[in-house]
ZANU-49745 format. One record per residue (C-alpha): residue number from 0; z, y, x; residue in one letter. Coordinates in Angstrom, 1 decimal, m for minus. Layout:
ZANU-49745
NUM / Z / Y / X / a
...
This chain:
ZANU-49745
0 / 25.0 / 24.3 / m8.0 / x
1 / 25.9 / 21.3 / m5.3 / x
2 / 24.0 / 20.1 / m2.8 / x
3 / 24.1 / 16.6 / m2.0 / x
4 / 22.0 / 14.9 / 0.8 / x
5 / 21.7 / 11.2 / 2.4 / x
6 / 20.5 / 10.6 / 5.4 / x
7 / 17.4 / 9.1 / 7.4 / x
8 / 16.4 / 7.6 / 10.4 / x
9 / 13.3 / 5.6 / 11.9 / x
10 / 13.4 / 2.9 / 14.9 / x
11 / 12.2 / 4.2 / 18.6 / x
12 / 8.6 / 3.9 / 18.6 / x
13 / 5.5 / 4.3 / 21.0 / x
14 / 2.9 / 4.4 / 18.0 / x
15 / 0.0 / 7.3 / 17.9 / x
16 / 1.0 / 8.1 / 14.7 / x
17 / 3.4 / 6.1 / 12.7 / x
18 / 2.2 / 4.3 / 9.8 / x
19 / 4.1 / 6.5 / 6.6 / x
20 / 2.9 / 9.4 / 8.3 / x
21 / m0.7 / 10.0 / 6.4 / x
22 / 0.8 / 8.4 / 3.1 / x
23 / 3.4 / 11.5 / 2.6 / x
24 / 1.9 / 14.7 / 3.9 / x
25 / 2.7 / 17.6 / 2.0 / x
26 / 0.5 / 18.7 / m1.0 / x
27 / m0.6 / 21.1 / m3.3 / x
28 / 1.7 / 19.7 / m6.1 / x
29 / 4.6 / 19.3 / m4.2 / x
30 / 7.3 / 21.5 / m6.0 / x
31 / 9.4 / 23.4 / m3.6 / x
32 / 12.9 / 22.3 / m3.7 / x
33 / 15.7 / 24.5 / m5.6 / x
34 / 12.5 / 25.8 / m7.9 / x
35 / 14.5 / 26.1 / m11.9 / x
36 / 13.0 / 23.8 / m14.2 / x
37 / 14.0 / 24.6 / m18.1 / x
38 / 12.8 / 23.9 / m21.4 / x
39 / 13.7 / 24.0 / m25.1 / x
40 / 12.3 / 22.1 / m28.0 / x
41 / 11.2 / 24.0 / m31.4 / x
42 / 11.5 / 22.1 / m34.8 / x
43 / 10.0 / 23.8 / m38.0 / x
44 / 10.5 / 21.9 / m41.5 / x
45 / 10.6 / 23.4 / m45.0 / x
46 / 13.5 / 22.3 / m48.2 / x
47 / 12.8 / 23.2 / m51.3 / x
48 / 9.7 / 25.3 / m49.8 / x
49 / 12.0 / 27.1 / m47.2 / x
50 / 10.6 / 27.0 / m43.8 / x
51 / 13.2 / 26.3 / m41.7 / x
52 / 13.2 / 26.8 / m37.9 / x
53 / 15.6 / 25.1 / m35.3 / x
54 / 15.8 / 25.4 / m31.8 / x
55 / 17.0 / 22.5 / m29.6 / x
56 / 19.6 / 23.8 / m26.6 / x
57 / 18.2 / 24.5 / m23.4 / x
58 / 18.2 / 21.8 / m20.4 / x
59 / 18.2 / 23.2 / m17.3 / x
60 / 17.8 / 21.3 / m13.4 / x
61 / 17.0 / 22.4 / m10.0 / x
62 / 14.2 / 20.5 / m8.1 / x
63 / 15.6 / 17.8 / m6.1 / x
64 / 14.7 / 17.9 / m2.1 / x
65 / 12.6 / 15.8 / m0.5 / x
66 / 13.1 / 15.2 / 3.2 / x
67 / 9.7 / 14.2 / 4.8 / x
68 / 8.9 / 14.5 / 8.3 / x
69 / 7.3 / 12.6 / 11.1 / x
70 / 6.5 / 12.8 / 14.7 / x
71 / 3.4 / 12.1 / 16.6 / x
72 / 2.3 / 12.0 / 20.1 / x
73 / m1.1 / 13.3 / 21.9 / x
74 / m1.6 / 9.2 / 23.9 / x
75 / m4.6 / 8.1 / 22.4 / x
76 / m4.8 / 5.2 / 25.1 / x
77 / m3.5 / 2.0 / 25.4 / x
78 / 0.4 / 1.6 / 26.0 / x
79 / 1.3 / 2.1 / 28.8 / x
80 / m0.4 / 5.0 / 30.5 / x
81 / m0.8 / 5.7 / 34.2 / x
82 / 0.0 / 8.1 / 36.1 / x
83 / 0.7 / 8.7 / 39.5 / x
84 / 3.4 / 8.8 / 42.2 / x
85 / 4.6 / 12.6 / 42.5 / x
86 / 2.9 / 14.0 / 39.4 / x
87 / 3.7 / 14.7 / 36.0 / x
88 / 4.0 / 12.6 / 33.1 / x
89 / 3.3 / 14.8 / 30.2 / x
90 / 3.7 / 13.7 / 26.3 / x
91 / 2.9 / 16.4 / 23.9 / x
92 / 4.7 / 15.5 / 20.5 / x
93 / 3.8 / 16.6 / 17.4 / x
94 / 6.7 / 17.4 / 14.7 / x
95 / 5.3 / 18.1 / 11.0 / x
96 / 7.0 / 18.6 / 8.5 / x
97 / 6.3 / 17.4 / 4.9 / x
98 / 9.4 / 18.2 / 2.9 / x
99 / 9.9 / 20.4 / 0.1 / x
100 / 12.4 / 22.5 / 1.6 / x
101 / 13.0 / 24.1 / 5.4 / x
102 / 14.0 / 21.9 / 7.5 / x
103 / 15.3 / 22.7 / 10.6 / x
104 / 15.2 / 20.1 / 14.1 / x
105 / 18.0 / 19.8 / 17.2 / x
106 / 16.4 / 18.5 / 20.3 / x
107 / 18.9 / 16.8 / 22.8 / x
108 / 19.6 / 18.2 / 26.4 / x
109 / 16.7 / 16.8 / 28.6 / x
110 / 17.7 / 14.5 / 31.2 / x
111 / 17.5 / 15.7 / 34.8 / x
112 / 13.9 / 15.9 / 36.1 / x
113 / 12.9 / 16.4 / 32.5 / x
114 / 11.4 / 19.9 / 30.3 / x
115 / 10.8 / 20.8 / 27.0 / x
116 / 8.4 / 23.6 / 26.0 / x
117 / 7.4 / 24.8 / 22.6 / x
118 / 5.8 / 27.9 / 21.2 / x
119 / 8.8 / 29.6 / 18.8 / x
120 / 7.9 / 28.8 / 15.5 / x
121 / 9.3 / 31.8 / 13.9 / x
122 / 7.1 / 34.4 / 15.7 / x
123 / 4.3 / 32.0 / 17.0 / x
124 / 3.8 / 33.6 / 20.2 / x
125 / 7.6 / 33.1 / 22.9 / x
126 / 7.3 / 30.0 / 25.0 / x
127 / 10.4 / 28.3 / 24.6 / x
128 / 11.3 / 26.1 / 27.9 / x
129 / 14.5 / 23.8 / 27.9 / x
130 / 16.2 / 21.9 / 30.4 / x
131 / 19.2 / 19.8 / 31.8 / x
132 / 21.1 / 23.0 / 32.3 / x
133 / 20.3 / 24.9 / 29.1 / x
134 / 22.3 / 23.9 / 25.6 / x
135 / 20.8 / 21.7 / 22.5 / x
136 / 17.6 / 24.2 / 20.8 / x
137 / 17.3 / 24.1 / 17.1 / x
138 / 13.2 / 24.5 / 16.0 / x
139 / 13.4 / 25.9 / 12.8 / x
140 / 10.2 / 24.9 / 10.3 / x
141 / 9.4 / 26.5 / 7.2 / x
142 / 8.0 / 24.6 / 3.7 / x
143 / 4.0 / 23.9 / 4.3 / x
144 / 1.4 / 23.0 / 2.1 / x
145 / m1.7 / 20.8 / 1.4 / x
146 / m4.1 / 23.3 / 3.4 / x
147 / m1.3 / 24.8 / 5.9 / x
148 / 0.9 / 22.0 / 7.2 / x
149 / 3.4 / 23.2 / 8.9 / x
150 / 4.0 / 21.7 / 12.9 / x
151 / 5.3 / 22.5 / 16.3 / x
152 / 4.0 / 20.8 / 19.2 / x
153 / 6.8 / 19.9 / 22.0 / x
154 / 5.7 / 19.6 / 24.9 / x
155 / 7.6 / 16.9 / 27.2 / x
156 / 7.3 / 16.7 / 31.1 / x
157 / 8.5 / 14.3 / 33.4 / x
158 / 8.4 / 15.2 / 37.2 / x
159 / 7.5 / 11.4 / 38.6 / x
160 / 9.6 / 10.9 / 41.9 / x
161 / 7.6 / 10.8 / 45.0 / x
162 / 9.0 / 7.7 / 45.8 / x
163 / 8.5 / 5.8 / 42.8 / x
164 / 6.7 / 2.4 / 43.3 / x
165 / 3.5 / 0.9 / 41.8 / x
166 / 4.2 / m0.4 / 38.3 / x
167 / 7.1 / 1.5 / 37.3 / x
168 / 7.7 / 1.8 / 33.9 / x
169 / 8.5 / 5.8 / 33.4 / x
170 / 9.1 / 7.4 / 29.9 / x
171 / 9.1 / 10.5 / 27.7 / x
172 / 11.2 / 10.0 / 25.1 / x
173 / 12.2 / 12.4 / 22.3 / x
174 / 14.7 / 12.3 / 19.7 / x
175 / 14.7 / 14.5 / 16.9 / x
176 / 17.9 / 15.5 / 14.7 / x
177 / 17.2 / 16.7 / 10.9 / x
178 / 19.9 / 19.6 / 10.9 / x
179 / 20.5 / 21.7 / 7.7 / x
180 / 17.9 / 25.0 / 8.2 / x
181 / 19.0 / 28.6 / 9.2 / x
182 / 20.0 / 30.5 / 6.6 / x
183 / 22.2 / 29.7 / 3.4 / x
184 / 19.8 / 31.3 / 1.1 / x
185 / 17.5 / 28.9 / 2.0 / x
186 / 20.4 / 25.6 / 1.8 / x
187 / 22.0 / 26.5 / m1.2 / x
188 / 25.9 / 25.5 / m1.7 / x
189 / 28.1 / 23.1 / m0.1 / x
190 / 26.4 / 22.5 / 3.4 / x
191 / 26.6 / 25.1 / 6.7 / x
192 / 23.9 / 25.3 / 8.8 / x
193 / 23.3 / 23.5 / 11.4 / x
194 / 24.8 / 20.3 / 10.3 / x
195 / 22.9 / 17.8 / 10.9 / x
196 / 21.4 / 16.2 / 7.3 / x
197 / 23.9 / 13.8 / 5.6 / x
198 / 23.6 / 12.3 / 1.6 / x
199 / 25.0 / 10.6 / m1.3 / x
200 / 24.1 / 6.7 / m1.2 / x
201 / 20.3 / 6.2 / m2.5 / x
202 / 22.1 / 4.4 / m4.8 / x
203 / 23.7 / 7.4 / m6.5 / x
204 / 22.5 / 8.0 / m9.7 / x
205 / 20.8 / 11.6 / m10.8 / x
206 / 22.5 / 14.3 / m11.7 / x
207 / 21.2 / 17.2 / m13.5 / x
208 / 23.9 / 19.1 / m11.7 / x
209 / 23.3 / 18.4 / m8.1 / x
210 / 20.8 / 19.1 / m5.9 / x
211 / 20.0 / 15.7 / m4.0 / x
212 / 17.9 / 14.8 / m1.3 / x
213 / 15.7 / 11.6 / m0.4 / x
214 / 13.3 / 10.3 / 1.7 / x
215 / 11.6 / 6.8 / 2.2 / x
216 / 13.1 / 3.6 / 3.5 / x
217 / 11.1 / 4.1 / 6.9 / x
218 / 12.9 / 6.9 / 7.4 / x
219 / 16.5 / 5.9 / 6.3 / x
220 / 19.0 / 4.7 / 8.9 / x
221 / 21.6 / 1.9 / 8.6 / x
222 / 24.2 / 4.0 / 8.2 / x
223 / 22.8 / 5.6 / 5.3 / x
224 / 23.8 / 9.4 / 7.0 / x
225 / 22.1 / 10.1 / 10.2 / x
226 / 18.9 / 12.0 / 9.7 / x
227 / 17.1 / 11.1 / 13.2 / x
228 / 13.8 / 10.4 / 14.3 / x
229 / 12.3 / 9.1 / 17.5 / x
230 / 9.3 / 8.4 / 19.6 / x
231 / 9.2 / 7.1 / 23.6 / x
232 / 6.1 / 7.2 / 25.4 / x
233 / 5.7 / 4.4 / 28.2 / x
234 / 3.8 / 5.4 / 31.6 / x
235 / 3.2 / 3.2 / 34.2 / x
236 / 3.2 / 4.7 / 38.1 / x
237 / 0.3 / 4.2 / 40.2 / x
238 / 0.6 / 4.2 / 43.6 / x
239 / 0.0 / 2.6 / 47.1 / x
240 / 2.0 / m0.3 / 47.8 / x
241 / 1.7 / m1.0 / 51.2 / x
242 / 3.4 / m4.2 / 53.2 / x
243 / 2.2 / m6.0 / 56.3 / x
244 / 2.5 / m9.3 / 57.8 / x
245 / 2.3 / m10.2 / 61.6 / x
246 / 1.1 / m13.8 / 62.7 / x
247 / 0.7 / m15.4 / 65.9 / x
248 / m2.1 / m18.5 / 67.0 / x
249 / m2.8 / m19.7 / 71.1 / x
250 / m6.8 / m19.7 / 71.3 / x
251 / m6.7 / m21.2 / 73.7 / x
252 / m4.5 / m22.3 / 77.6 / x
253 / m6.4 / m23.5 / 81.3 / x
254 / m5.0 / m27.0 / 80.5 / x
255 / m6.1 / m28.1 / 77.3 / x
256 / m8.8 / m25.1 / 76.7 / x
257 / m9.0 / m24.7 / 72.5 / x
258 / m7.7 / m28.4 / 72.0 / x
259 / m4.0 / m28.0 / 70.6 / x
260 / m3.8 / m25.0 / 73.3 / x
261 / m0.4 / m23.9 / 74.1 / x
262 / 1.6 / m20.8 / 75.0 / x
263 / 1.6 / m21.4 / 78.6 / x
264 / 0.4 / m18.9 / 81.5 / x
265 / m3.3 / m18.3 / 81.0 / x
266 / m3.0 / m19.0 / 77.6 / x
267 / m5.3 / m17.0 / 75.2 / x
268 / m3.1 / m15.5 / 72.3 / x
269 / m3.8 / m13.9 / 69.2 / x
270 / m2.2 / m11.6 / 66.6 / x
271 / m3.0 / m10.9 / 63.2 / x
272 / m1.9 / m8.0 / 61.4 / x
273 / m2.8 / m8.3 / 57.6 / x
274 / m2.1 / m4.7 / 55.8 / x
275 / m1.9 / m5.3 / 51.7 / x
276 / m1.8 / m3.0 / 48.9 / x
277 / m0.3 / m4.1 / 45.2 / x
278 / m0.4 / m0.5 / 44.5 / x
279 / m3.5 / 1.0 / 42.2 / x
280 / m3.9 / 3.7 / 44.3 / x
281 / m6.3 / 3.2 / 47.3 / x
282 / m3.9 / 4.2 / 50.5 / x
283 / m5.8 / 5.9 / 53.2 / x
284 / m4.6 / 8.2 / 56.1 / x
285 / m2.4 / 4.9 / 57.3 / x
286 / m1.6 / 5.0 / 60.4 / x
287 / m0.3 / 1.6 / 62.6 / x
288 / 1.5 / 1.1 / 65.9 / x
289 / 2.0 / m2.0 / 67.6 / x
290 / 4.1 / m2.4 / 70.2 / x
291 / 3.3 / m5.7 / 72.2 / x
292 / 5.7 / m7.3 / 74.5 / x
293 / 5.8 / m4.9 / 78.5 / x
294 / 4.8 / m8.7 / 79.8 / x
295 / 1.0 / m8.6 / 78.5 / x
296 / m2.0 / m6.7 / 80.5 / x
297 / m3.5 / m4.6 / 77.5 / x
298 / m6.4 / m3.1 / 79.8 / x
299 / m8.8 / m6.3 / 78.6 / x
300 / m7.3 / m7.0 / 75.0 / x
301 / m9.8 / m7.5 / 72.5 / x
302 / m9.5 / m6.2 / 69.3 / x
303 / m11.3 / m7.0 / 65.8 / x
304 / m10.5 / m4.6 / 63.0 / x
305 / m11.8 / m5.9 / 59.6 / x
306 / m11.4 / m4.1 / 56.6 / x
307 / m13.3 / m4.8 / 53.2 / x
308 / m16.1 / m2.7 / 53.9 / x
309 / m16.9 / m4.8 / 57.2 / x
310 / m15.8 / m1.4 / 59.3 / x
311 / m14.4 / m1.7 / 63.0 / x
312 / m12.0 / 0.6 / 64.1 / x
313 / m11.4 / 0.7 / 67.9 / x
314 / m7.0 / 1.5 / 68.3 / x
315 / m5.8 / 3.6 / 71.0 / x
316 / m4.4 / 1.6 / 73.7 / x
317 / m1.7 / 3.4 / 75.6 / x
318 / 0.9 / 1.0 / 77.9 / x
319 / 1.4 / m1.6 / 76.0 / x
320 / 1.2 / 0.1 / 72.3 / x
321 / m1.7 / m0.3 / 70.3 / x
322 / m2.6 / 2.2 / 67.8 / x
323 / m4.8 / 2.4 / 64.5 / x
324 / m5.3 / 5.6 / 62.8 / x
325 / m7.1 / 6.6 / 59.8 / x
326 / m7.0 / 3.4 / 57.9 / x
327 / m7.8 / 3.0 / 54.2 / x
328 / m7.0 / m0.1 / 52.2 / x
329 / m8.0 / 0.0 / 48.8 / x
330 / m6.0 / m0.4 / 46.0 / x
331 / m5.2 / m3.4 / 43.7 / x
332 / m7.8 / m3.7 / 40.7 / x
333 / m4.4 / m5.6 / 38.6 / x
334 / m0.4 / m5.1 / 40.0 / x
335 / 0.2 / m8.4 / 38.5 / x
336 / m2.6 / m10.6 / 40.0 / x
337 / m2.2 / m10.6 / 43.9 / x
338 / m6.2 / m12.5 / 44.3 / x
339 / m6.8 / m8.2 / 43.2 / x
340 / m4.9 / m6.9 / 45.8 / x
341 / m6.6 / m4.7 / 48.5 / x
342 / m6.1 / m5.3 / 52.2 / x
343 / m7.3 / m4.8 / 56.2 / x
344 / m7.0 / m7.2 / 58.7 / x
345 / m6.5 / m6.5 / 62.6 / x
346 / m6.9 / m9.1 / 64.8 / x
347 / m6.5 / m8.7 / 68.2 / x
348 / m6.0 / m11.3 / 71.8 / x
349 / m4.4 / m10.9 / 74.8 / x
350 / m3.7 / m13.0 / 77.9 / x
351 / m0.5 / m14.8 / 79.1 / x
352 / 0.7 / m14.1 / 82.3 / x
């Protein structure tokens, strides 16, 4: 007996759970693929008073298999999700398999920066870990049923660079390969395993003789042969997003007092130091220097600190370097609306000699 197979494939997607998922689980009636089917017909009729008995020949056919499998993810909030500069962004994904025969699953090499974990299927208990530098793993998953569906969870983690900026878009993707399960026993004839699940056209009619495999339009690729399923889970970084502007006003001169002052000696003169953050994480710990020019007397500069809370914070004045430690500016309530942005403003006036 022949095995034949076509192949499947669904488009990348960020959905929970995708939407064939519920309306093919394994049950209690599916037949397991391979199982004999085979039946004869009895006829009984009587000439002349004779009961006769005839018996029809027997027709024989192996249950076709049916390839049925999807692939969920743990994000039960809103796409995208946050997470943070520095830490890990974690997608647990949930493979479950709903065919009527083994079906085994190659997972690609993982991108630098990116893991893989999964608890070994065939015993239960070894943590499997894979990364850039290990090879392609096969997960191996056995025929469930109705009340025992059978899963592995794959863990995927994504070590967020320090240095990644408020708003970028980070993700976990995981692609899945359909690859022909373990052990020939368990494929029957004509495929090796490991090969990665290929198939007559749908269009093929049935044939008694051959052991065929389907699946559902969601899951069939363009090509009609690759058997290979995706998911991507979007994250968003959150982080401080600092950037400051420096502005300059007279206050006020000895000619013209605070009527269109101007910049000449005597002249009162102020700088603004605004401090922003885009970012949705609140910065604190920020530390500022300001180095004003060698010609101004610093020993009678007056300074006005104004943060969102109202707080003053008196710098340390050494030559002619001011300094502000310990600031926090809070963080942005939307990235894409500046009005939302947090910020500090230092204001501070010295005299021109």
């Amino acid at each position: 007996m022949k095995l034949k197979t076509f192949a499947l494939i669904a488009a990348s997607s960020a959905m929970t759970l995708p939407a064939f998922a519920a309306d093919y689980d394994i049950t209690e009636f599916d037949t397991v693929f391979g199982t004999d089917i085979s039946n004869t017909a009895s006829l009984k009729y009587q000439v002349n008073g004779t009961e006769i008995d005839e018996t029809s020949n027997t027709v024989e056919f192996k249950v076709d298999r049916k390839v049925i499998f999807s692939v969920t993810d743990n994000q039960t909030t809103t796409d995208p999700v946050v997470v943070n500069a520095g830490d890990n962004a974690v997608t647990v994904y949930t493979i479950q398999n709903d065919s009527n025969a083994p079906i085994s699953f190659q997972l690609p090499i993982p991108p630098t920066g990116t893991t893989y974990s999964y608890v070994d299927p065939t015993d239960g208990v070894t943590v499997i870990t894979v990364d850039s530098s290990d090879a392609a793993a096969i997960i191996p998953l056995v025929t469930g049923d109705a009340n025992t569906p059978v899963t592995v969870d794959i863990t995927v983690t994504l070590t967020v660079p320090n240095d990644a900026e408020s708003g970028d878009q980070i993700f976990t993707p995981l692609n899945i390969v359909a690859v022909e399960p373990a052990t020939d026993a368990e494929i029957g004839g004509g495929v090796t395993a490991g090969d990665q699940i290929v198939a007559t056209p749908s269009t093929a009619a049935w044939d008694e003789d051959v052991i065929q495999t389907i699946t559902i339009a969601d899951l069939l690729n363009v090509d009609g042969v690759s058997v290979e399923l995706d998911n991507n889970q979007e994250f968003v970084v959150s982080a401080s997003d600092l950037s400051i502007v420096k502005t300059v006003a007279i206050l006020s001169d000895p000619i013209n007092s605070t009527t269109n002052p101007k910049a000449i000696p005597g002249a009162v003169v102020e700088y603004t130091l605004t401090i922003t953050n885009a970012g949705l994480i609140a910065a604190t710990g920020v530390n500022l220097t300001d180095v004003v020019p060698t010609a101004f007397d610093l020993t009678d500069a007056y300074v006005e600190t104004y943060t969102l809370d109202a707080v003053a914070t008196v710098p340390g004045i050494a030559g002619n370097t001011l300094t502000f430690n310990g600031l926090s500016i809070d963080a942005a309530t939307d990235i894409t609306l500046p009005a939302t942005y947090g910020s500090i403003v230092i204001k501070f006036t010295v005299k021109l000699p």
